[in-house]
C-alpha positions as CSV (number, residue, x, y, z in Angstrom):
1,X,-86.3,47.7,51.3
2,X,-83.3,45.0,51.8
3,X,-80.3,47.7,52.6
4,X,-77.9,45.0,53.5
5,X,-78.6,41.2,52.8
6,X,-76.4,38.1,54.8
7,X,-75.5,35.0,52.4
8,X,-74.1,32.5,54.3
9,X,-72.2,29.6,52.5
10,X,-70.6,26.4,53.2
11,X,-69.0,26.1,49.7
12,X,-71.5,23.4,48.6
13,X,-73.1,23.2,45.7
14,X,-76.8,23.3,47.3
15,X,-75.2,26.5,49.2
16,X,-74.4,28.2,45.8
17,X,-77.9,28.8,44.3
18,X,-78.1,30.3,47.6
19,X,-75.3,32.7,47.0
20,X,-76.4,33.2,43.2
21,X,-79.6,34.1,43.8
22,X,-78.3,36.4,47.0
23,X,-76.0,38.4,45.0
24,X,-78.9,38.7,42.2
25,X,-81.0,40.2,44.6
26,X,-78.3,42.4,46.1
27,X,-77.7,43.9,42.2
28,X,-81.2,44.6,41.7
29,X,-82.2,46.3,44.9
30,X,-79.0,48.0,45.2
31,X,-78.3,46.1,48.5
32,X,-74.3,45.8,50.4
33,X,-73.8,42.0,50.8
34,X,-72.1,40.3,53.6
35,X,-71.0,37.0,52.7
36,X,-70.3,34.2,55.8
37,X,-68.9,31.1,55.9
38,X,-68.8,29.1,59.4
39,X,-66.7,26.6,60.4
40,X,-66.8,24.2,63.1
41,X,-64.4,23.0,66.4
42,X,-62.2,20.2,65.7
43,X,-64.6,16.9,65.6
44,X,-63.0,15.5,68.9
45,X,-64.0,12.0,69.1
46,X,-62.8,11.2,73.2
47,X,-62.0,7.5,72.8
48,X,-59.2,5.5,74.8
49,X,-56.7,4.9,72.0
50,X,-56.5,9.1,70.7
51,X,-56.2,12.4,72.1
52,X,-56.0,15.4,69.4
53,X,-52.9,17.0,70.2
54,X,-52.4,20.9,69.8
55,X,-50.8,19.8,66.7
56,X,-53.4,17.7,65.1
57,X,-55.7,20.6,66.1
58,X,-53.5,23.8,65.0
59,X,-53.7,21.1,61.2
60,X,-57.4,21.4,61.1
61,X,-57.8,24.5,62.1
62,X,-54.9,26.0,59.8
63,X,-56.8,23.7,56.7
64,X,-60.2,25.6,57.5
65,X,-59.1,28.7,57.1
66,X,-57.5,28.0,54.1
67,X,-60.6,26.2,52.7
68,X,-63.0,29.4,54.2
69,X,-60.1,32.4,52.3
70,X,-61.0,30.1,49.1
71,X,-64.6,29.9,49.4
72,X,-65.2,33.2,50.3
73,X,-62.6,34.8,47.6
74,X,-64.5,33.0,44.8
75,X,-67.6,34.9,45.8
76,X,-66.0,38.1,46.3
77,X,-64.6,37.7,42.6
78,X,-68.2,37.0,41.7
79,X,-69.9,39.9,43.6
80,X,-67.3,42.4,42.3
81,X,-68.1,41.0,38.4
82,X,-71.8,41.5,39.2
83,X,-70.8,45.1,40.8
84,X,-72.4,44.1,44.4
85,X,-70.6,45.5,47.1
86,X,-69.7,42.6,49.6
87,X,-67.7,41.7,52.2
88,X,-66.8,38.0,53.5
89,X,-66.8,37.0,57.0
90,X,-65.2,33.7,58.6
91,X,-66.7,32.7,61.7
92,X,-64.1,29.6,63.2
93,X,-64.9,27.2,65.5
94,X,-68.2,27.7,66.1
95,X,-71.9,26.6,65.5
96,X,-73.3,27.7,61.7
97,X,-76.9,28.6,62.4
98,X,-75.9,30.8,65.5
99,X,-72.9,32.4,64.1
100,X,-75.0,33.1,61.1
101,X,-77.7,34.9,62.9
102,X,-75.0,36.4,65.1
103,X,-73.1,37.7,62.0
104,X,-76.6,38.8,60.9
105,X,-77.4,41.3,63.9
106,X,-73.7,42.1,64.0
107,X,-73.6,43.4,60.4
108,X,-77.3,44.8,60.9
109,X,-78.6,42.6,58.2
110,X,-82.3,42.8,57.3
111,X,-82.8,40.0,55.0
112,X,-80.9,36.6,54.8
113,X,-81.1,34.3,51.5
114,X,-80.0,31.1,52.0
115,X,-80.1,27.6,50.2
116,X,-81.9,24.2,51.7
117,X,-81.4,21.1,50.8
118,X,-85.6,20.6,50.7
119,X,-85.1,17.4,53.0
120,X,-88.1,16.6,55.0
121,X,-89.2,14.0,57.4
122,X,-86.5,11.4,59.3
123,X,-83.7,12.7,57.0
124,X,-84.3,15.9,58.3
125,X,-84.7,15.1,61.9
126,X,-81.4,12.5,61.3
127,X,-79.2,15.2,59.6
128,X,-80.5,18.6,61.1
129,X,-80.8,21.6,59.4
130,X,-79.0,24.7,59.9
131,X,-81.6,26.6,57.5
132,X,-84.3,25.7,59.9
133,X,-82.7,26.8,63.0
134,X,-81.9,29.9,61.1
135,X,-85.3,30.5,60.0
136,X,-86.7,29.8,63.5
137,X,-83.8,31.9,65.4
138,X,-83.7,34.9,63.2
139,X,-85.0,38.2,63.9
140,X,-85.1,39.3,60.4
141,X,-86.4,37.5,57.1
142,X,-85.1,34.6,55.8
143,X,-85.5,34.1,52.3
144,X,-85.0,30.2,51.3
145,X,-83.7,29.1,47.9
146,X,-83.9,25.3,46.6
């Protein structure tokens, strides 16, 4: 049924039980995984007293990548133990929930399993949720772990 299956990841904790149960799901059903972590533009806050400078920007941007490599080498270390075929994608500078159903058309994914952090009401509205615009954006199944 599920050929290939997306996990995306932000490294968090919450994020993990997502991956877990992902790769859990890959093993059984004999599924390739593609594993995605996203992250975002520099956080330019236009004020009068600073301007990022390319250098300021090259440091972030230089410190994502090195945080996304680490991220997504633990789980390839993981999926390899658990004999899951997987590849990891990094998707810079850009917005998760779109680069995540983007990655999932891309990589013709039929299933995604990802991890929510369950909030509901005014903390959800305050704080977004990428899981949500995923789940309403996606044209394949999203499978939610919490």
């Amino acid at each position: 049924m599920y050929e290939r299956i997306l996990i995306p990841t932000d490294g968090s904790e919450v994020a993990q039980k997502g991956v877990d149960h992902g790769l859990s799901l890959a093993k059984s059903v004999g599924a390739k995984v593609t594993v995605v972590t996203v992250t975002e533009r520099f956080p330019v806050q236009a004020g009068p007293d600073w301007i990022p400078g390319p250098a300021e920007i090259a440091d972030y941007d230089a410190r994502q990548m090195e945080w996304a490599t680490k991220v997504l080498g633990e789980i390839k270390v993981a999926a390899d133990r658990l004999g899951v075929d997987a590849e990891t994608v990094h998707v810079p500078e850009a917005q998760p929930a779109e680069a995540i159903i983007a990655t999932a058309n891309k990589r013709h994914c039929n299933l995604i399993v990802m991890a929510s952090h369950g909030r509901r009401g005014l903390r959800r509205l305050l704080l977004g949720s990428q899981t949500s615009e995923v789940l309403v954006g996606s044209p394949v199944p999203v499978l939610v772990v919490k």
